[in-house]
GUMITOR-707456 format. One line per 10 residues: for each residue x, y, z of C-alpha. Coordinates in steps of 0.05 Angstrom, whole numbers. Layout:
X,Y,Z; ...
! end
This chain:
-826,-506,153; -886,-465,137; -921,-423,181; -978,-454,201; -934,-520,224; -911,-491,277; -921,-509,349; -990,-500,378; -962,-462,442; -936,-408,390
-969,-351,354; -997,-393,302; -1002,-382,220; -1063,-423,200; -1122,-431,155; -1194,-401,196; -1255,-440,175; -1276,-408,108; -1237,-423,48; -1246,-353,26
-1222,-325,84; -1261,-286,133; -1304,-325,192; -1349,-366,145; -1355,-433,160; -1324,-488,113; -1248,-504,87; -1191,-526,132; -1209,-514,208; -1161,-496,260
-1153,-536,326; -1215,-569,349; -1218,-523,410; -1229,-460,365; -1300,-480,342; -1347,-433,381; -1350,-460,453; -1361,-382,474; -1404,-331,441; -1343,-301,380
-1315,-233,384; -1293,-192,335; -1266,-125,304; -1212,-88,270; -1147,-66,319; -1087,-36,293; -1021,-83,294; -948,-53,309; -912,-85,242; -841,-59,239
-809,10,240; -819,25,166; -899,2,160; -915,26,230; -990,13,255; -1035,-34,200; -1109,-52,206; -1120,-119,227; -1189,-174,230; -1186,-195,300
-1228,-244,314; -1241,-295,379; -1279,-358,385; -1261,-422,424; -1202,-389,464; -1162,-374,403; -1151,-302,373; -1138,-301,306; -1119,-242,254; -1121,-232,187
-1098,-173,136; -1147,-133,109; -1160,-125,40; -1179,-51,7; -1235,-39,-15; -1282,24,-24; -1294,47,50; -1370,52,43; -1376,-19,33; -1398,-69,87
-1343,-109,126; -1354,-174,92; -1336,-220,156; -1381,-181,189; -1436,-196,143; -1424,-264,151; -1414,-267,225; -1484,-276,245; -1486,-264,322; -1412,-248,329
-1409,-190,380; -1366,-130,339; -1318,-88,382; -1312,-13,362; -1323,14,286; -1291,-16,226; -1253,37,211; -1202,15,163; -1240,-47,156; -1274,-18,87
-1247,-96,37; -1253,-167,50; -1208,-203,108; -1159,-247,72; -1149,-321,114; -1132,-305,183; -1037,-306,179; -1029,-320,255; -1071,-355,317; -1058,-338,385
-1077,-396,444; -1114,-349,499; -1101,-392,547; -1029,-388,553; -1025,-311,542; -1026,-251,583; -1048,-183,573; -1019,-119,592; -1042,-44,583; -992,18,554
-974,67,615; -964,118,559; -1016,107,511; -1095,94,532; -1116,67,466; -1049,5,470; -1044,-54,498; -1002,-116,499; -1019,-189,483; -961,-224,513
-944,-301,497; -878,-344,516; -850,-334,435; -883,-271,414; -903,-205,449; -962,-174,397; -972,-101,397; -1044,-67,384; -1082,-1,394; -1154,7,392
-1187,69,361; -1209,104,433; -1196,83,507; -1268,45,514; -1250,-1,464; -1187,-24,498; -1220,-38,562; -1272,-80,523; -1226,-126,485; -1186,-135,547
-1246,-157,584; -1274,-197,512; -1199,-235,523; -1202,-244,600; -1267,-279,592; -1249,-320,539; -1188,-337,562; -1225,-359,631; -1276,-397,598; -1239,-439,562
-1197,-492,580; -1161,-552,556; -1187,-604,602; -1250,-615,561; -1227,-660,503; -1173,-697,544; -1211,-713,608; -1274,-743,565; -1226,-783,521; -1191,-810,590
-1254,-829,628; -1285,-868,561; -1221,-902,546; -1230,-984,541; -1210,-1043,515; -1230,-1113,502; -1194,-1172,514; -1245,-1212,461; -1194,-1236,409; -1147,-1247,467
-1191,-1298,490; -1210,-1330,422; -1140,-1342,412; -1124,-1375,478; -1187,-1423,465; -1162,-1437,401; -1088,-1469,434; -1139,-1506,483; -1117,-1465,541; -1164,-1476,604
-1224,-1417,622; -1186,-1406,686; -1125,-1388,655; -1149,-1347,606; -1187,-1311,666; -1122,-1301,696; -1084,-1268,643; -1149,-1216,624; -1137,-1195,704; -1066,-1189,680
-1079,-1142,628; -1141,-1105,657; -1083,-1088,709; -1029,-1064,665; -1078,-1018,620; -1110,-991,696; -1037,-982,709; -1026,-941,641; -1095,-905,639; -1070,-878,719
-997,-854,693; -1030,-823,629; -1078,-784,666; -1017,-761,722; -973,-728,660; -1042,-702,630; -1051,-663,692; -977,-643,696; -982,-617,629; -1045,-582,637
-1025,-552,701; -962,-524,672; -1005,-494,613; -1045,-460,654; -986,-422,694; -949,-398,631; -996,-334,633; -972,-320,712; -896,-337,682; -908,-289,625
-926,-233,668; -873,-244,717; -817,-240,667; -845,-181,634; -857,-141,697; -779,-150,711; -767,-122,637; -793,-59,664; -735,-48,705; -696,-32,640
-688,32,623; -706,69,560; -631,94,537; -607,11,522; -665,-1,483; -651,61,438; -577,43,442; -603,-32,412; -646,-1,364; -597,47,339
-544,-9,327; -598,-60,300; -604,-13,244; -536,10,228; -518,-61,223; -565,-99,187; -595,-49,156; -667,-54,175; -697,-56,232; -745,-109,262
-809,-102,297; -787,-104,367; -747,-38,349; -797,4,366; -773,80,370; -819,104,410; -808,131,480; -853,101,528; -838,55,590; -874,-4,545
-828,-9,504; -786,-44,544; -822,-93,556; -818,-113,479; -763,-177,488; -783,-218,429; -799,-185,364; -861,-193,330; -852,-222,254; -879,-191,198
-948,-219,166; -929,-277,118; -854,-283,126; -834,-358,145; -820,-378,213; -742,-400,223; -720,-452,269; -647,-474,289; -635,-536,319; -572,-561,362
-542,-588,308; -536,-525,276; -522,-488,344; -469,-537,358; -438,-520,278; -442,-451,288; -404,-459,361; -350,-493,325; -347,-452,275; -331,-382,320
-261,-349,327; -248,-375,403; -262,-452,376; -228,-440,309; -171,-402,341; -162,-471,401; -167,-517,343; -111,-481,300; -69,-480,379; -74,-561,381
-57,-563,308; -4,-529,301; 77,-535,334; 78,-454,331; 14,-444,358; 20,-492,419; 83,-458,447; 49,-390,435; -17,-412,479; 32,-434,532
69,-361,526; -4,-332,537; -17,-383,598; 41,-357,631; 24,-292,620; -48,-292,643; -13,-330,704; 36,-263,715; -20,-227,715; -46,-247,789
22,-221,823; 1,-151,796; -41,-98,832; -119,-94,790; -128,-37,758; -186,1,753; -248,-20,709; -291,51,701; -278,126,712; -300,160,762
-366,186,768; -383,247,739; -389,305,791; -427,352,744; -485,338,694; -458,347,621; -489,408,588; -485,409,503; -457,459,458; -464,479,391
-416,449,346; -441,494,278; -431,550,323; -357,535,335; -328,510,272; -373,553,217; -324,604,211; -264,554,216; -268,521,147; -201,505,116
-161,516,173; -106,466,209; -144,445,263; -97,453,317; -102,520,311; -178,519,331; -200,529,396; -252,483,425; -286,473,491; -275,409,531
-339,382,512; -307,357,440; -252,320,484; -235,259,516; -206,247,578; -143,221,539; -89,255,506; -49,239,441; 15,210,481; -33,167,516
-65,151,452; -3,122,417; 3,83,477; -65,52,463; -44,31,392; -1,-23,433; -56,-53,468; -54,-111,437; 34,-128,445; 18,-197,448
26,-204,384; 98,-172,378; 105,-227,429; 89,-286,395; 129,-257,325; 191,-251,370; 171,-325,383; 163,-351,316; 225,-316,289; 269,-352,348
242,-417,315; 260,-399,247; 185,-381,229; 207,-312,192; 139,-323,145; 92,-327,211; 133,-263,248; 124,-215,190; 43,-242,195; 44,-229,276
75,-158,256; 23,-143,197; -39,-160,248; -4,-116,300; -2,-57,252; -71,-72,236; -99,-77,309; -78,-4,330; -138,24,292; -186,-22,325
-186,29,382; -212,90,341; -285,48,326; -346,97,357; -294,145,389; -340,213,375; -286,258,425; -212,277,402; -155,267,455; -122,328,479
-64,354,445; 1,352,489; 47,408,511; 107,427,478; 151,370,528; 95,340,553; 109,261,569; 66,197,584; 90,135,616; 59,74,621
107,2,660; 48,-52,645; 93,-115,673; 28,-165,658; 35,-140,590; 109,-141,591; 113,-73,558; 152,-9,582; 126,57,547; 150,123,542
132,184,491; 147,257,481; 121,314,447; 181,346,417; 156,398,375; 102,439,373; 100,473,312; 98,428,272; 59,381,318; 109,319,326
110,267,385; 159,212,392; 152,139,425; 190,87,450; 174,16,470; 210,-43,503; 176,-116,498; 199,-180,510; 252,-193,450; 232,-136,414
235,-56,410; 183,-9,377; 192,70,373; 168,129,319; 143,195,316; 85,224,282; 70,288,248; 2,292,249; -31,329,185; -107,358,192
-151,392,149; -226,415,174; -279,416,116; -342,433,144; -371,357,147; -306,324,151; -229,320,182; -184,288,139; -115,278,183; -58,252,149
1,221,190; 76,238,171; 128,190,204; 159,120,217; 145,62,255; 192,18,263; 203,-55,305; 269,-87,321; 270,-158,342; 329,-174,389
357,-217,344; 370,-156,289; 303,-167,246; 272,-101,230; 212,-77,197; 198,-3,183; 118,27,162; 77,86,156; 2,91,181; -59,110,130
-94,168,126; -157,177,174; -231,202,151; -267,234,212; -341,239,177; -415,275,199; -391,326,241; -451,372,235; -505,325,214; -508,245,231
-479,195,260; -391,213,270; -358,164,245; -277,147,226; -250,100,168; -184,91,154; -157,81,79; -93,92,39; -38,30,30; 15,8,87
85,-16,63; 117,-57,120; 192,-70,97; 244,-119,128; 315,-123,124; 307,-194,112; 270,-247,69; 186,-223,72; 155,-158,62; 76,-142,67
27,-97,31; -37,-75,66; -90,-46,38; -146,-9,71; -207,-1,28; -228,65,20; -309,64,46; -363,90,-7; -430,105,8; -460,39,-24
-409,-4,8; -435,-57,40; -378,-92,74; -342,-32,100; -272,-29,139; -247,-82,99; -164,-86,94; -138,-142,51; -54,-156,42; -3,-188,14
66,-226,41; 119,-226,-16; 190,-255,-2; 260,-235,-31; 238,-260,-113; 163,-221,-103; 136,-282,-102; 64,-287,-56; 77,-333,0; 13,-302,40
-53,-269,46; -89,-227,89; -156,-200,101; -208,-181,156; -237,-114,182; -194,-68,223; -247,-58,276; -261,-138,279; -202,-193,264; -150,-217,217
-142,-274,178; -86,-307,136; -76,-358,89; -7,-390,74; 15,-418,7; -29,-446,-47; -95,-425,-16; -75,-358,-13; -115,-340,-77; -181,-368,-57
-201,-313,-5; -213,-274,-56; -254,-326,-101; -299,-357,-39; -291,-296,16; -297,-332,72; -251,-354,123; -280,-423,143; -283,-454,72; -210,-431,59
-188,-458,118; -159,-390,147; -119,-374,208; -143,-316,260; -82,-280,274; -116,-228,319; -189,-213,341; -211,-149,376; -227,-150,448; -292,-145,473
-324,-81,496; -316,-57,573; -373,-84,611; -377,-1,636; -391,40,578; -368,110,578; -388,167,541; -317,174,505; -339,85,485; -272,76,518
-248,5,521; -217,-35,584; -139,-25,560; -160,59,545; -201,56,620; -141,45,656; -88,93,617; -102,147,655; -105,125,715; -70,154,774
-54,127,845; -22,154,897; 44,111,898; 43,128,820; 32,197,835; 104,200,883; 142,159,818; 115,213,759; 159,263,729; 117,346,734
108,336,651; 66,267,656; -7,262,620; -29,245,686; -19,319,710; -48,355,673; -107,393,708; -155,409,651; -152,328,629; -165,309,702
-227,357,717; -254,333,648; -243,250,676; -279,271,746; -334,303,714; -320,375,735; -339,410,669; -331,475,687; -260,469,728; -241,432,665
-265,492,620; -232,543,657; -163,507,670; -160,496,597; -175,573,575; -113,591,619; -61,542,600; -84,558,527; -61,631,533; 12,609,570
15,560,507; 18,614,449; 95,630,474; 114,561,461; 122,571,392; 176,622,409; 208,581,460; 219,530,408; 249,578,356; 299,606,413
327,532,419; 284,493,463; 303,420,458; 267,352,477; 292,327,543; 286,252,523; 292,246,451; 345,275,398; 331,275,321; 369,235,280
427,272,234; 406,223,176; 327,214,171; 314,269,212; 268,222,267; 270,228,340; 300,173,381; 296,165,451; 358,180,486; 356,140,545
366,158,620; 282,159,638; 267,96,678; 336,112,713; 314,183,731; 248,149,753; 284,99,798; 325,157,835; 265,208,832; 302,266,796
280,293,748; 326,348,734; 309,397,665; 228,374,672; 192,442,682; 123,441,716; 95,454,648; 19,449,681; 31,499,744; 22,443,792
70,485,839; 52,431,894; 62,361,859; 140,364,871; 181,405,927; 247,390,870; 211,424,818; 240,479,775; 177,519,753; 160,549,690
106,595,670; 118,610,587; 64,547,570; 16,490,591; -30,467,538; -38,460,473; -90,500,429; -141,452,435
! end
């Protein structure tokens, strides 16, 4: 559909009388109720294009109730405004500046009398032409001019109105019944009956003509209130502040990669008031109907993902599993939805300042205020990786049904999933003590979680999980390197996931790119290749694509199922930050010919969650809101060495910037002896390493110890000399180096 086919309650693109553009008379006219009923008005205003073209010269021009514009062609500036010229009698607003070369045919018509106007707060020289589709931005060349077109559109706008046409053609509507008659004589029908059926008639058509003229007025009268309905709903818009609209602007252009009109940069209260974008002269006008709503409805993950559910044996009895969960979930107490409010305001640092002279360095030897941190630390972080257990859940499902192809798919989109967390996290997590431990019992989730840090140099914390059916543990030796723009970190350690009915696989994570730490927008991607092994029949290979400047489909990780003979049984692919997708048997090839899940027919293993509805600083999501929370029944139950404790992480969560600065200064100058209270034989109260791989495995004994409330061996690691009477203090450490 071309532009000027559009709808005549829109911004129209249309041909102006004059084939060769410009206001002379001739060619293709526009609606009848454009031709001059009012004195025309006319001049050159700039138009608001899009963020790259900014402000362009525009042939404004009003006659009839209908503003129309037009692009201006260059010319040599001394010449005369050819419209102008052949305006004869049309009043000209302001000077043509800009105006210098002919008007080209007007590209869009705007119906005055279903518009509203509205003035900049910011700016004396802008104002607003507002419509129900399109919100048109403009700027006069000095403050007199914008008071005159307003007044130029108020009167026209007044003047006109759409009763004119309609009411004359209603009141000279008639009919006659003269061939009516002529027929009835010529069946040799009496004059009395033929009398009788033109009354019949005449009544029917007065009947008609009455309705018609009701809906006329309906429709007029609801015309004529769109202006009051446009103002009302923009003068609500002002209640928005300015820090979403940058926020929508900023992520309108990192994703599409330009940025439309209605992302206007500029900091002023109008420019919240910019819903609906204005489109760029010339480009077509796109319109989706409710078939194509109701296709691209059926088409998303939710609908694809209930379809595969009634499809599918597996699938049904793992939807039940997740009914019964979300019906577990109501016996539990809520936890929290937001952190607390900040106490202080945040005050910035400079990062250049802190890390020039730290180039090549490991990283965990640099010192860095509590600004760079988030409320988190790295035991609490590992935790996070299992937000989404469900689908350990429905492997140790499928594999109970003899469905080994479908677990080692669960498990592949599991070990996927635990990056999706690390999307838009700009702060680090704080690095734990040398014994430091973090619980987390999430009985909706069905999960108990306990990890360690077991040694502090090298930096190495161990985990251990318990599901339903199924066991997880590891540790990690986290690598870094800090080079200037960049942190590479490289993980050292295993992961590995027992199934209670002896299935095991065993993996490594990829390495992790933390990117624009001086200048831009910080940003992580994850790349390398993830093995995941079994002791049985299937084995996977993941692969996440290394991102490159020019990529254009970033984050992407694609993998591949093998069984016992190496033969591929499976494929994978998706984003780690969005979903995963699989494709079983024969069709497993064409992801890569077609990419795209719905014409190959693939299955969503796992989707990421949606965002909290209370956005953080730290971008924090529900599951991370609530892991470090801290309630006074928990409180009683928490061994001295728990995440929870620690002071510097809690003043940082409150908002207390500078409590959190100075708690952190002192437990960093206790920490430096933990080195040497590791090399004098400091062991790991819940984990021993393994004589054969050299891992950590949890010991047992914790949730026991919890149960009974002693906690025998745990030090008060973060000086809390009042969060236990039964505590053994211990003043050689307390924090890490960062």
């Amino acid at each position: 559909m071309r532009a000027w086919e559009m709808h005549p309650l829109c911004c129209l693109a249309g041909e102006w009388p004059g084939s060769g553009g410009g206001l002379a008379d001739g060619g293709r006219s526009p609606p009848p109720e454009a031709e001059g009923e009012a004195p025309a008005v006319a001049g050159v205003l700039y138009k608001w294009t899009n963020i790259g073209k900014g402000w362009r010269p525009r042939w404004f021009a009003i006659r009839g109730g209908v503003l129309a514009y037009s692009k201006i062609r260059r010319r040599v500036a001394a010449e005369p405004h050819p419209a102008a010229e052949a305006a004869g009698g049309v009043r000209l607003i302001g000077v043509a500046r800009g105006a210098g070369g002919a008007a080209e045919r007007p590209v869009g018509f705007v119906h005055l009398k279903i518009s509203s106007f509205s003035e900049s707060k910011s700016d004396d020289k802008r104002f607003y032409i507002i419509t129900p589709t399109k919100t048109l931005q403009l700027r006069t060349g000095c403050a007199k001019d914008r008071a005159t077109w307003i007044e130029a559109l108020v009167t026209a706008r007044s003047e006109y109105s759409f009763n004119g046409d309609l009411s004359g053609d209603q009141n000279d509507a008639s009919f006659s019944t003269e061939k009516l008659r002529n027929r009835l004589h010529a069946e040799g029908v009496g004059e009395a009956i033929i009398k009788d059926c033109e009354q019949i008639v005449n009544s029917e058509f007065s009947q008609y003509q009455t309705q018609m003229k009701q809906r006329c007025e309906e429709y007029l009268s609801f015309i004529g209130s769109l202006p009051r309905e446009v103002e009302v709903v923009n003068s609500t818009d002002t209640t928005v502040t300015e820090k979403p609209q940058l926020e929508l602007f900023k992520h309108d252009c990192s994703s599409s990669g330009k940025c439309s009109e209605y992302s206007n940069t500029e900091s002023s209260d109008d420019v919240g008031k910019q819903e609906i974008s204005e489109l760029s002269d010339g480009d077509e006008f796109h319109f989706y109907d409710t078939r194509q709503s109701f296709s691209d409805f059926a088409a998303s993950p939710d609908m694809r993902r209930r379809c595969l559910n009634n499809g599918n044996e597996d699938h049904r009895s793992i939807e039940s599993l997740t009914t019964d969960k979300a019906n577990e979930d109501l016996s539990y107490s809520k936890r929290r939805t937001k952190l607390p409010e900040p106490v202080e305001k945040e005050k910035g640092v400079s990062l250049w300042s802190m890390i020039k002279d730290n180039v090549g360095k490991d990283l965990t030897r640099v010192c860095l205020p509590v600004y760079f941190n988030e409320p988190l630390s790295s035991l609490q972080k590992c935790f996070e990786e299992l937000e989404y257990s469900y689908l350990l859940d429905r492997a140790y499902e499928c594999g109970l049904r003899g469905n080994g192809l479908m677990r080692i798919l669960y498990v592949a989109a599991f070990a996927v999933s635990g990056y999706a967390s690390t999307d838009s996290r700009p702060c680090k997590p704080f690095n734990p003590l040398l014994g430091e431990t973090y619980e987390a019992d999430y009985p909706e989730k069905g999960i108990r979680f306990f990890s360690e840090k077991v040694s502090h140099h090298p930096m190495v914390m161990a985990c251990h999980c318990e599901g339903k059916g199924w066991k997880f543990w590891g540790d990690s030796n986290l690598k870094s390197k800090f080079w200037g723009q960049s942190i590479q970190l490289d993980p050292d350690g295993v992961l590995t996931l027992e199934f209670d009915d002896g299935e095991t696989f065993q993996w490594s994570k990829v390495t992790t790119t933390i990117n624009n730490l001086i200048l831009g927008r910080v940003y992580c991607h994850h790349h390398g290749t993830m093995n995941i092994s079994g002791n049985r029949q299937y084995s996977c290979k993941l692969t996440f694509k290394e991102q490159s400047f020019l990529d254009r489909n970033p984050r992407q990780v694609q993998g591949v199922v093998k069984d016992a003979d190496g033969t591929k049984v499976a494929t994978l692919t998706g984003k780690w930050d969005e979903n995963v997708h699989c494709i079983i048997g024969d069709d497993a090839s064409k992801v890569k010919s077609h990419g795209s899940h719905q014409s190959t027919g693939a299955t969503l293993l796992w989707e990421k969650n949606k965002p909290s509805a209370n956005p953080t600083r730290y971008n924090l999501s529900s599951f991370a809101i609530t892991l470090n929370e801290l309630t006074p029944e928990l409180k009683e139950k928490l061994p001295p060495t728990d995440s929870r404790l620690r002071p510097d992480q809690r003043h940082l969560e409150n908002g207390e910037y500078e409590k959190a600065n100075a708690e952190k200064l002192r437990l960093e100058t206790r920490q430096r002896m933990a080195r040497k209270m590791q090399e004098s034989g400091w062991k790991p109260r819940w984990f021993q390493r393994g004589s054969e791989d050299g891992s950590f495995r949890y010991v047992g004994g914790y949730w026991e110890a919890r149960e009974q409330r002693k906690w025998d061996g745990c030090s008060d690691i973060f000086g809390n000399l009042s969060s236990s009477p039964k505590l053994q203090p211990s003043t050689l450490y307390a924090s890490s180096s960062i």
